[in-house]
C-alpha positions in Angstrom: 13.9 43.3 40.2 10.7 41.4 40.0 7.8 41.8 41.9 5.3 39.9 43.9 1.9 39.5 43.3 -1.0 37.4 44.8 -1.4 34.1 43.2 -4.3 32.9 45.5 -6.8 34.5 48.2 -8.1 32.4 51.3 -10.2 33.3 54.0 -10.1 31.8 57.2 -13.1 29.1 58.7 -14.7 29.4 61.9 -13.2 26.9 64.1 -12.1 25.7 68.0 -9.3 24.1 69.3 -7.6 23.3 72.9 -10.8 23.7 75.3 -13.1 24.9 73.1 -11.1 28.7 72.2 -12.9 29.6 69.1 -10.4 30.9 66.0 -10.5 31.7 62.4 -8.1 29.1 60.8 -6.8 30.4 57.6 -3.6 28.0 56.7 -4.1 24.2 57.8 -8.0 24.4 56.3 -9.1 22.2 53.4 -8.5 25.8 50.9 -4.8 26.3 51.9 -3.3 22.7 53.4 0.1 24.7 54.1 2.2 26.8 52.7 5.6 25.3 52.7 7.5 25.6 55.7 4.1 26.9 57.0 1.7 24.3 58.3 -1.1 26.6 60.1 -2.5 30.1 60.6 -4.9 30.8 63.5 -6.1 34.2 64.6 -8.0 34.3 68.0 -10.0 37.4 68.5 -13.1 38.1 70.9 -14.2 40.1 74.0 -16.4 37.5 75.0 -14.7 35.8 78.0 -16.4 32.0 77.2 -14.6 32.0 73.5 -11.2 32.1 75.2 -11.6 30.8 79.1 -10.8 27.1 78.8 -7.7 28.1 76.8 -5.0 25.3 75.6 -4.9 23.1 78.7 -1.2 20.6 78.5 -0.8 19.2 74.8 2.1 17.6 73.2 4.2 18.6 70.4 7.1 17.3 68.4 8.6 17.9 64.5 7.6 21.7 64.4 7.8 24.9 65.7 5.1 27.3 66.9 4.8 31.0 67.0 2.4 33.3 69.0 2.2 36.7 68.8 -0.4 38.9 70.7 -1.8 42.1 70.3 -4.3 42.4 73.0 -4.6 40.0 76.3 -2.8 38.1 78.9 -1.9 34.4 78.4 0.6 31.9 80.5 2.5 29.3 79.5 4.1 26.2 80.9 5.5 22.8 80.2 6.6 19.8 81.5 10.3 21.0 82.0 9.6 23.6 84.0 9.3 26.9 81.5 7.1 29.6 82.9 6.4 32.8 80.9 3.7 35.4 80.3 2.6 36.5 76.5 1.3 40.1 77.0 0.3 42.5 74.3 3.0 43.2 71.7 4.5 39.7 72.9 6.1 36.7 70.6 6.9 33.6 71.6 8.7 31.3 69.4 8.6 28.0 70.7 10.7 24.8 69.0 8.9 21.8 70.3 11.8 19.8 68.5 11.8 16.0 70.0 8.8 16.7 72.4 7.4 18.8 75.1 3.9 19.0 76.7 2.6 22.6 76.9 -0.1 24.7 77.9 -1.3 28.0 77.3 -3.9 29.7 79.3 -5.6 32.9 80.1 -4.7 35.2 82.9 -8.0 37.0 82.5 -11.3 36.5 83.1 -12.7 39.7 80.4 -11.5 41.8 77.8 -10.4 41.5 74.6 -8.2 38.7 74.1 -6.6 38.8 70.2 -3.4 37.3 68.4 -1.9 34.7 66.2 -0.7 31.5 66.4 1.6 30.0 63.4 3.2 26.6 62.7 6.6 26.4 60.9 7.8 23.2 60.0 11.4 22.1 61.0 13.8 20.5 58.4 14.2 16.1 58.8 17.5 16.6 60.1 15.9 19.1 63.3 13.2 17.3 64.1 14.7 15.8 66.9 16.0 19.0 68.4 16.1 20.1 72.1 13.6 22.2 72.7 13.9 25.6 73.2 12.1 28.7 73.9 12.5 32.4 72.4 10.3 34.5 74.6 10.0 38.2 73.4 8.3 40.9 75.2 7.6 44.3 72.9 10.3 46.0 74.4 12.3 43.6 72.5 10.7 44.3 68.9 12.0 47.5 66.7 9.7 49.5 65.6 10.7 51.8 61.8 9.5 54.0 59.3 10.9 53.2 56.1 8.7 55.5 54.5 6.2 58.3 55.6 2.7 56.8 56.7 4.1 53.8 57.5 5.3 51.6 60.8 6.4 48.1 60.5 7.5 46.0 64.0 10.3 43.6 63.0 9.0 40.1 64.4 12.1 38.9 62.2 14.0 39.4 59.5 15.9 42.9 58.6 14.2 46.1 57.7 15.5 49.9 57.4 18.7 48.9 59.6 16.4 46.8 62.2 17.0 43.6 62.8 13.9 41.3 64.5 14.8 39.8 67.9 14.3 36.0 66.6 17.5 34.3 66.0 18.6 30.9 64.7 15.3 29.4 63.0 16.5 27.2 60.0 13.9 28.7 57.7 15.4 32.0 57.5 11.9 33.6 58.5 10.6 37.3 57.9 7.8 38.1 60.0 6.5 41.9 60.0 3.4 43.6 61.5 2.8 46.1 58.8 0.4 49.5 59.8 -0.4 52.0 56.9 -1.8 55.2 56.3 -3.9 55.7 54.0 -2.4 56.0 50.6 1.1 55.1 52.5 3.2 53.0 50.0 6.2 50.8 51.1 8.7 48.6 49.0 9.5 45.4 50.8 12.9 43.1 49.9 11.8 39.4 50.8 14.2 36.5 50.4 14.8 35.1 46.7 13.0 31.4 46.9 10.9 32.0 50.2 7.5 31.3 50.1 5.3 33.8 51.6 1.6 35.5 52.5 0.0 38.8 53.5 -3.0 38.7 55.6 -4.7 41.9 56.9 -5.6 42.2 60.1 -7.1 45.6 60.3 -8.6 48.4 58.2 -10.8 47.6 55.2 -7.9 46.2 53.0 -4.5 47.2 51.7 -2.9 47.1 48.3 -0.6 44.4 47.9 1.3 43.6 44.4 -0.9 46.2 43.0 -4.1 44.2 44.1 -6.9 45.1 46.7 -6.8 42.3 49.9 -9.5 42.9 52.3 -9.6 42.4 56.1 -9.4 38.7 57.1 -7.9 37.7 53.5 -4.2 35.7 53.0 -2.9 36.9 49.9 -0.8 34.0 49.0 2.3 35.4 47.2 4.0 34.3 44.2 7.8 34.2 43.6 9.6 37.8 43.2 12.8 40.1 45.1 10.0 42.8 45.8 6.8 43.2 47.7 4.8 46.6 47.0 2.8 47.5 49.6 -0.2 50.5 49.8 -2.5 51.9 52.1 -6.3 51.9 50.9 -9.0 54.5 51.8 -8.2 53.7 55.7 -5.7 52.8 57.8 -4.5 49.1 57.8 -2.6 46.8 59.5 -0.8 43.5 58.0 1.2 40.3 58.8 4.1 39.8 56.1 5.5 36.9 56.9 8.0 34.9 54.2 10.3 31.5 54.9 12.3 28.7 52.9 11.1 25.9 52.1 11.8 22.7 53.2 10.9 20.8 50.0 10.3 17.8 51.9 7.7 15.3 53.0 5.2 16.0 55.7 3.2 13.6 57.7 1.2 15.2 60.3 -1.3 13.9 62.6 -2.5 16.5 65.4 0.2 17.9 67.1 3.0 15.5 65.4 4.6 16.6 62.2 7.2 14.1 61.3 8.2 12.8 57.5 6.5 9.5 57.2 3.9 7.4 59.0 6.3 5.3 61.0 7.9 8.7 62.6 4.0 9.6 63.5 3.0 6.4 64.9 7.2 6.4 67.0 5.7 9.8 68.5 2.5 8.9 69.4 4.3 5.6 71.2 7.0 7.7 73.3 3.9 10.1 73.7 2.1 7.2 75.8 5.1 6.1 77.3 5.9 9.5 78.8 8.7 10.0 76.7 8.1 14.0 76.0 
């Protein structure tokens, strides 16, 4: 069995996006473009009510899918077919924009810490055309193991120590594990032959990964390998694992399109305006 090991390190830029919500963008920056099928990486995090407020007001989408995933906070969301639903801590919503939607995403608090993810995954040429659909997960819904001592993992998706993760049918086969160790706690992760994949930590100080030190707000960009060795540092630490197939294909992305080629951008942006979504 071969193991994994980080090829390349990126830390996240200081950024904003919908009305202003300020985020550290770590994939979809000029140091990491993507990540094959993984188009963008954005953690939100801050107590200060005016960094989050204006939140992500009606947008469109098409050609992709997102993924949020909170740890702390209270945000709604809504689109233009009707879809209501509240992301809540321990939450993940995995939303296929497919062919179009218009959606929105705003906070139902006015203080407090609001925190979590967002992550783009590409969908193959053949699905980019898809219905849209919606997987919304509350944390009820997400297994929680120990597959060794000193360690918890929540399965987002994928398969761990007899747990399967509550997301179904995504062509890209994802994994997607929120990783807390111990210090000193070591864990030995299986990850797809031929998916791409990343760490990127979260909490803690840093964490051993592939036998090499990643520190807080670091992607550790992983190389090929069956194996994944994971270990706690001097204090506890928390961790996105997150692995998916590649698509191998061309990408032309402008905003919140991500077709194949040009023409398929400038289509979109066309039955955009003509109130197509």
């Amino acid at each position: 069995m071969s193991d994994r090991h980080i090829t390349r390190r990126i830390r996240g830029t200081d950024t904003s996006d919908g009305a202003g919500v300020k985020l550290k963008r770590i994939i979809g920056q000029p140091g990491l473009d993507m990540l094959d099928p993984f188009l963008l990486l954005d953690e939100f995090r801050s107590d200060d009510a005016g960094d989050y407020i204006a939140g992500f007001p009606e947008h469109p989408h098409r050609g992709f899918e997102t993924v949020t995933y909170m740890l702390a906070g209270h945000m709604q969301h809504g689109d233009n077919h009707g879809n209501r639903g509240d992301l809540t801590p321990g939450s993940v919503q995995w939303m296929t924009a497919g062919r179009g939607i218009l959606h929105s995403e705003m906070p139902q608090q006015e203080n407090g810490l609001m925190w979590g993810f967002q992550l783009w995954v590409n969908l193959p040429a053949k699905d980019k055309m898809t219905a849209p659909r919606y997987q919304d997960i509350g944390p009820e819904q997400i297994p929680v193991v120990h597959p060794a001592e000193g360690v918890e993992v929540k399965v987002i998706a994928g398969e761990l120590a007899g747990a399967t993760g509550p997301v179904e049918g995504i062509v890209t086969a994802p994994v997607y594990l929120d990783v807390s160790l111990q210090p000193g706690a070591s864990l030995t992760l299986d990850l797809p032959t031929g998916h791409h994949g990343f760490v990127y930590v979260f909490e803690g100080e840093s964490a051993l990964v592939g036998g090499e030190s990643l520190q807080r707000s670091e992607l550790g960009v992983l190389s090929e390998g069956e194996q994944l060795q994971l270990r706690g540092g001097d204090k506890p630490s928390r961790l996105l694992v997150v692995a998916g197939k590649p698509l191998n294909e061309s990408v032309a992305r402008y905003g919140p399109f991500v077709m194949n080629t040009p023409e398929q951008i400038h289509e979109a942006i066309a039955d955009f305006r003509a109130g197509k979504f």
